[in-house]
C-alpha positions, 0 to 999 in steps of 0.5 A: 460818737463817743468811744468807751473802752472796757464799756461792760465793765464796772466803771465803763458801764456806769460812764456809760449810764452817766453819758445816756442820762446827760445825752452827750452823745452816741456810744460806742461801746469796746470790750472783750463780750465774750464774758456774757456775766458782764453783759448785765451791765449793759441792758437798758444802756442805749449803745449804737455800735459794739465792738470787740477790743482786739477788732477795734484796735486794729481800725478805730475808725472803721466803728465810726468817727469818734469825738472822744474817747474814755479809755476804761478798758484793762486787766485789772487783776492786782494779783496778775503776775503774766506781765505779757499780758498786762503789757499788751492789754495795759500799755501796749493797747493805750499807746495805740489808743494814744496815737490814734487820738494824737494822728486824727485829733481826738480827746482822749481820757484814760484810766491809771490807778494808785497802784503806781503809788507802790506801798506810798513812799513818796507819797500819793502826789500826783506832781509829775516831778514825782512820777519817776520816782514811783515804784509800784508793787506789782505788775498791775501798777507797773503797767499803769506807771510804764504808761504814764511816763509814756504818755507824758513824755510825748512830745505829739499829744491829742489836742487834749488829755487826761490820765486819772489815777483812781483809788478804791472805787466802789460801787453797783455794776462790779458783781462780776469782778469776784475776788477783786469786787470791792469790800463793800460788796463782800463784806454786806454780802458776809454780813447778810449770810452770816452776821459778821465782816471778816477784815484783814489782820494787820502785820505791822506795829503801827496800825491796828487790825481794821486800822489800815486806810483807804481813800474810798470813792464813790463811782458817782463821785467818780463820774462827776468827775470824769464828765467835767473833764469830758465837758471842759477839756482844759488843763491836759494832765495826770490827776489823782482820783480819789476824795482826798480822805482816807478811812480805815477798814474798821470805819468802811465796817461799821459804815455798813453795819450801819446800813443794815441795820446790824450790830458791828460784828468783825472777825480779823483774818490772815492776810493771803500770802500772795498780797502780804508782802505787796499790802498797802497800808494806807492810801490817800489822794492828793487832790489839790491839783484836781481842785486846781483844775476848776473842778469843785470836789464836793465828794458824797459823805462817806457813810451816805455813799456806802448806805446809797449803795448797800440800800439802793443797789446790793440789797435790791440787786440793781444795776447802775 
């Protein structure tokens, strides 16, 4: 039994494809299902047991023996600013989590983010020396860092564990997400409808407008990852979770340009004021620790990723 929280979601529904398609085992599939557009995600997946997240936490064990456990599930809104909420859907549920797999000795790998990165002045490592250091920007990202230092200060810890700090994950299974669904899903869907991308303005002297970075990384690259840490359960730490290259928005454009066959057309727009003045600039993985790990980074080329998926999902409307 393998347990996946935030299953109808962007990255829990991929892993879920990814766990049937290498047939390692049964699923148990945890989220809130009342939201019925992100059921989509699931059709075709082979799940054995539901179960909703406020039931599950309550008694795990009632839904099953569980083998392992993938902590997707979170609010994930970066424009959230209830911090009860992301207290008790962020923290609070993973501490739970993280005490049921220590108590009945079950594997246990949860998603963190590079939100906890803040606007990068201490960089993108992920040496636990650092990870007081970290001052994130918004109340998303301070939940996601509350729980690493928890989590890491523990001195009780499941037999093995793994926190990834994912970057900008892009990929099919995230239509529902809205505004926060990645640039590559917006922007073809501008260009298709009327012939242009719109980026954001830059509002510091050095960097352009388009010129802002991003590590980008493919949700299949992501999976990969995800499974050689499901298979060798070694090295239990916090990793970062991104390819280690940044690319600008200008470059992530032109990548879907590209795809479409179309000629580069961007328009540059003021930024919400909402996020103005909690932007980040540029992001980029240290990877050296996750390379340290054993497991080889090959990373899909980037153009090749986005052409996979503006081609092979958004234009065809599939799922993953």
């Amino acid at each position: 039994m393998i347990v996946v929280t935030g299953a109808a979601g962007f990255i829990g529904s991929c892993l879920i494809s990814k766990l049937n398609e290498e047939k390692l085992g049964d699923i148990i599939a945890v989220d809130d299902f009342s939201d019925r557009i992100k059921l989509k995600n699931l059709e075709g997946k082979k799940i054995v047991k539901f179960a909703d997240r406020s039931e599950f936490i309550k008694n795990p064990s009632y839904f099953g023996k569980a083998e392992f456990i993938f902590h997707i599930g979170a609010r994930t809104d970066t424009a959230e600013f209830d911090t009860k909420i992301l207290n008790t859907l962020n923290t609070e549920y993973s501490k739970s989590l993280w005490n049921y797999c220590t108590l009945n000795q079950i594997p246990f790998i949860y998603a963190s983010s590079a939100a906890t990165y803040g606007i990068g002045e201490f960089g993108f490592d992920d040496d636990i020396e650092l990870l007081s250091k970290l001052k994130p920007m918004n109340p998303y990202g301070q939940s996601k860092h509350d729980f690493d230092i928890w989590a890491f200060s523990q001195k009780k810890q499941p037999p093995f564990w793994s926190g990834f700090k994912f970057f900008n994950v892009y990929g099919p299974n995230e239509y529902h997400k809205g505004r926060m669904a990645s640039v590559v899903l917006h922007g073809t869907r501008q260009i298709k409808e009327t012939g242009k991308i719109r980026l954001f303005k830059s509002y510091r002297e050095d960097y352009k407008d388009g010129e802002q970075k991003r590590d980008f990384i493919y949700i299949k690259d992501l999976l990969e990852v995800l499974i050689y840490f499901y298979k060798n359960r070694k090295n239990s730490s916090i990793y970062n979770l991104g390819t280690g290259k940044s690319h600008t928005w200008n470059q992530l454009a032109n990548a879907i340009f590209k795809s479409l066959n179309m000629t580069k057309n961007i328009e540059y727009i003021d930024m919400p004021i909402d996020i103005k003045d909690k932007y980040q600039y540029c992001t980029e993985a240290n990877i050296e620790k996750l390379g340290k790990s054993g497991f080889h980074c090959n990373f899909t080329q980037f153009d090749v990723a986005v052409d996979d998926y503006v081609n092979n999902y958004i234009n065809k409307g599939s799922y993953f």
